[in-house]
C-alpha positions in Angstrom: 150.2 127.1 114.3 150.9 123.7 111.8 148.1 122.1 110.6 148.5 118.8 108.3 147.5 118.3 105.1 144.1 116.3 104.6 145.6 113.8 103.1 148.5 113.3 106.2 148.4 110.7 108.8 149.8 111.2 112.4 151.6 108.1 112.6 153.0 108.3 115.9 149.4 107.3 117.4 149.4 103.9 115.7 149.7 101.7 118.7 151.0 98.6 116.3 154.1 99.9 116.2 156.9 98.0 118.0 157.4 98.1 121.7 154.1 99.6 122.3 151.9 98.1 125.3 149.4 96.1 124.7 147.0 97.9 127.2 147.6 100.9 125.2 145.5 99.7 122.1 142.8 98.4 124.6 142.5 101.8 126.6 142.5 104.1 123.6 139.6 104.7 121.7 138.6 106.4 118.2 136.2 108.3 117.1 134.3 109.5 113.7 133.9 113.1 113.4 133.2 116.1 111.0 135.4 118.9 111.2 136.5 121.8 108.5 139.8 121.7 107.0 142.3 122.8 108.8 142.7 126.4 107.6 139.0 127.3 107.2 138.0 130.3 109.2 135.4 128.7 111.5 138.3 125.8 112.3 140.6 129.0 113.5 137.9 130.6 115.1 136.8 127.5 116.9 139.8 127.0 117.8 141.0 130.0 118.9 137.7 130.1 121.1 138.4 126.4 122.4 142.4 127.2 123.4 143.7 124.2 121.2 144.0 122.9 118.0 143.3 119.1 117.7 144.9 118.9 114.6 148.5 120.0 116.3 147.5 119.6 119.8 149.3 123.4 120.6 147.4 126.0 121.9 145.9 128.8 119.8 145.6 131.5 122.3 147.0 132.9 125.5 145.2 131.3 128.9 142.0 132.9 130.1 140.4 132.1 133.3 136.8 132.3 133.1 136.7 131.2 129.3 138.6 128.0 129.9 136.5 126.9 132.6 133.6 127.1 130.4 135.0 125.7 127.6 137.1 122.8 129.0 134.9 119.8 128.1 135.0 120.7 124.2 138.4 121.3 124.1 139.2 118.4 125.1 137.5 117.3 122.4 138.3 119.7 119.5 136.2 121.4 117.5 134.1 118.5 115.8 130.5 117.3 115.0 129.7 114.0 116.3 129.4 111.1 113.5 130.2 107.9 115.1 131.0 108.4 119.0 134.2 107.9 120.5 134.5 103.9 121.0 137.7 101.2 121.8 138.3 99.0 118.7 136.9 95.7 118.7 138.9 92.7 119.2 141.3 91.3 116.2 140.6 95.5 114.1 143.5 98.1 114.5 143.9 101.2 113.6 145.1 100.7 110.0 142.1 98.5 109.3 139.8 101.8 110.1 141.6 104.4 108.6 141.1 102.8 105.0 137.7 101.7 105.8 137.5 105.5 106.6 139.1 106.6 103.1 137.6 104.2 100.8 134.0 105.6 102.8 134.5 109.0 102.1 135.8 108.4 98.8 132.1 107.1 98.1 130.5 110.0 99.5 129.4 113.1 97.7 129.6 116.6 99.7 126.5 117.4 102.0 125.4 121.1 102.2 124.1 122.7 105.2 122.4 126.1 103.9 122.7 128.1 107.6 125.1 127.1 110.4 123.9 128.9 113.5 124.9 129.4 117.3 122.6 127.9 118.9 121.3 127.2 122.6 121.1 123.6 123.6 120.0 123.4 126.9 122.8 124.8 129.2 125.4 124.5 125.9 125.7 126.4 123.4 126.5 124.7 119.7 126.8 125.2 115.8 123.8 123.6 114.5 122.0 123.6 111.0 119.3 126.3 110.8 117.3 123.2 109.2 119.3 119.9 108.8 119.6 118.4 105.2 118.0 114.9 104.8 121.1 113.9 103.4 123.1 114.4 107.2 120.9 112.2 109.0 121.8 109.6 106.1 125.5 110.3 105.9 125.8 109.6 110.0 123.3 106.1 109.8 125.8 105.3 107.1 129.1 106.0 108.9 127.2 104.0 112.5 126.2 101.4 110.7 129.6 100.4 108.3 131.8 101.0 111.3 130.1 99.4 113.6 131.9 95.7 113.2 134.9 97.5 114.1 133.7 98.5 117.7 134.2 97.4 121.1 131.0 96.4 123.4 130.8 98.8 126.0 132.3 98.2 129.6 129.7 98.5 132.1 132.0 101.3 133.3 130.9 103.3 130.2 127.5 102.1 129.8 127.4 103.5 133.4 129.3 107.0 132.0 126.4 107.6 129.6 123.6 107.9 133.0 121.2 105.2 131.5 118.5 106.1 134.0 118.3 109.3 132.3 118.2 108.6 129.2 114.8 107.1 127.4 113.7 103.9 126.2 114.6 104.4 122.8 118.1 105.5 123.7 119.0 102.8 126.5 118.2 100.7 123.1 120.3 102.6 121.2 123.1 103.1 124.1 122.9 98.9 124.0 122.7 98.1 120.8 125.0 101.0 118.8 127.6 102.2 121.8 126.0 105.5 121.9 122.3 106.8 122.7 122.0 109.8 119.6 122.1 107.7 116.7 119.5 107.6 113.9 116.2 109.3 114.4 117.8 110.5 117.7 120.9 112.1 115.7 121.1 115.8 115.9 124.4 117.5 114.3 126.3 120.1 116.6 129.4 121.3 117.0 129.9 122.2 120.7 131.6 125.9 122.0 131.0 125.6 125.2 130.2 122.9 128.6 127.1 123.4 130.7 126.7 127.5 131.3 125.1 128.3 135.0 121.9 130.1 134.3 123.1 133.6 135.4 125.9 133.7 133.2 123.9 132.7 129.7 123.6 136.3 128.5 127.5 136.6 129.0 128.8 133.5 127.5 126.4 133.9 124.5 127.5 138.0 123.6 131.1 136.7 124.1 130.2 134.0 121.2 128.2 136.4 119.2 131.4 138.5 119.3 133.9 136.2 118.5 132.1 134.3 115.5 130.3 137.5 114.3 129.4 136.7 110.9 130.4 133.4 110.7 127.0 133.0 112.7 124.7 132.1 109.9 127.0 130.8 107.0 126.5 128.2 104.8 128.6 125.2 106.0 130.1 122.2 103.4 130.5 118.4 104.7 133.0 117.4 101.8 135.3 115.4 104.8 135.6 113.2 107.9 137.9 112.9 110.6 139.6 110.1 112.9 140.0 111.3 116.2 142.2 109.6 118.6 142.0 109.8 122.5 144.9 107.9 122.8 144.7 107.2 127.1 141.5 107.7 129.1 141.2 111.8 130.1 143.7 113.0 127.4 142.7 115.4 124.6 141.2 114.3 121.3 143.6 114.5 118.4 143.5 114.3 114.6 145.0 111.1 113.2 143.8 111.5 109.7 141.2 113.3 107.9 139.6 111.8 104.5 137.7 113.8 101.3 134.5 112.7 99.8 134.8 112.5 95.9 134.2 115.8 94.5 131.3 117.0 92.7 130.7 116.0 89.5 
């Protein structure tokens, strides 16, 4: 499987290039996630668990039936956490404009460490989250919502209507109105998704075929020393790795 250097861009998604539609630019839509590097262990694992690579959009393992259905909606995805959700660019920005808003970001940013990353149950999903989230995520993700905000679309009430306002709560319609996404801020919790909802009889399953696929991996420390761009480049297609940025190193 190729990965791309950190440092790469995948500039066959830039929809300013010549002789691409305008509708193009206005249906894609960009997103701000965390992932490892490319050849880390958990990104092959993860991988390899999800069926595809968003980095080369090939698939990293040979069909199977009743793990793809459950893990369809994250591979769609990739393997990611969540920084700033998936949003269309706002009028008059382009792409160019947020990858080296991106860069000269992460270039201010020193390395966050996450002492445990555990499987965990969310619900009917099952995630990667901290075993007890550093201070310093919460403030790295109000950071990356808040500078990269100017740069996003309103929503359509199409996808205002996606995110099932009536369920959500007060504080996150607010947030759903005012940010483009209800699980920003206090409401932020970092996960990396394995799996869609899992029916209740099939729980025990699902999680013993995680437990033996990640093994040890369950319970390592985990480094935040990078962000992705993700691009979704036409409503329902997968996720894909435009460009992935360092934070300075440690001094």
């Amino acid at each position: 499987m190729r990965f791309e250097k950190t440092e790469d861009r995948h500039d066959d998604f830039d929809t300013r290039l010549p002789g691409r539609p305008s509708g193009r630019r206005l249906a894609m839509r960009v997103a701000i996630y965390f992932t490892p590097p490319a050849g880390a262990e958990l990104t092959r694992r993860a991988g390899e668990w999800l069926g595809r690579s968003p980095f080369d959009n090939e698939p990293t393992r040979a069909p199977d039936e009743a793990l793809d259905a459950v893990v369809a909606e994250p591979a769609r995805y990739g393997f990611h956490a969540t920084i700033k959700a998936p949003f269309r660019l706002a009028e008059g920005a382009d792409l160019a404009e947020l990858d080296e808003r991106l860069a000269a970001f992460c270039a201010s940013r020193e390395p966050v460490r996450i002492q445990s990353l555990v499987v965990s149950q969310l619900g009917p999903f099952f995630a990667f989250v901290p075993d007890a989230a550093p201070a310093a995520l919460g403030e790295l993700e109000e950071a990356v919502v808040r500078d990269f905000e100017p740069l996003r679309a309103p929503l359509s009430e199409a996808e205002y209507a996606r995110r099932r306002p009536e369920r959500l709560s007060d504080k996150e319609r607010d947030n759903l109105q005012a940010w483009g996404y209800p699980h920003v801020f206090d409401a932020f919790r970092f996960h990396m998704t394995l799996t869609g909802p899992v029916e209740e009889r099939e729980l025990a399953a699902v999680r013993e075929r995680i437990a033996a696929h990640f093994g040890d991996l369950d319970g390592q420390p985990l480094t935040i020393s990078q962000l992705a761009l993700f691009l979704e480049p036409e409503p329902g297609e997968p996720f894909r790795t435009y460009s992935v940025h360092p934070f300075r190193p440690d001094v």
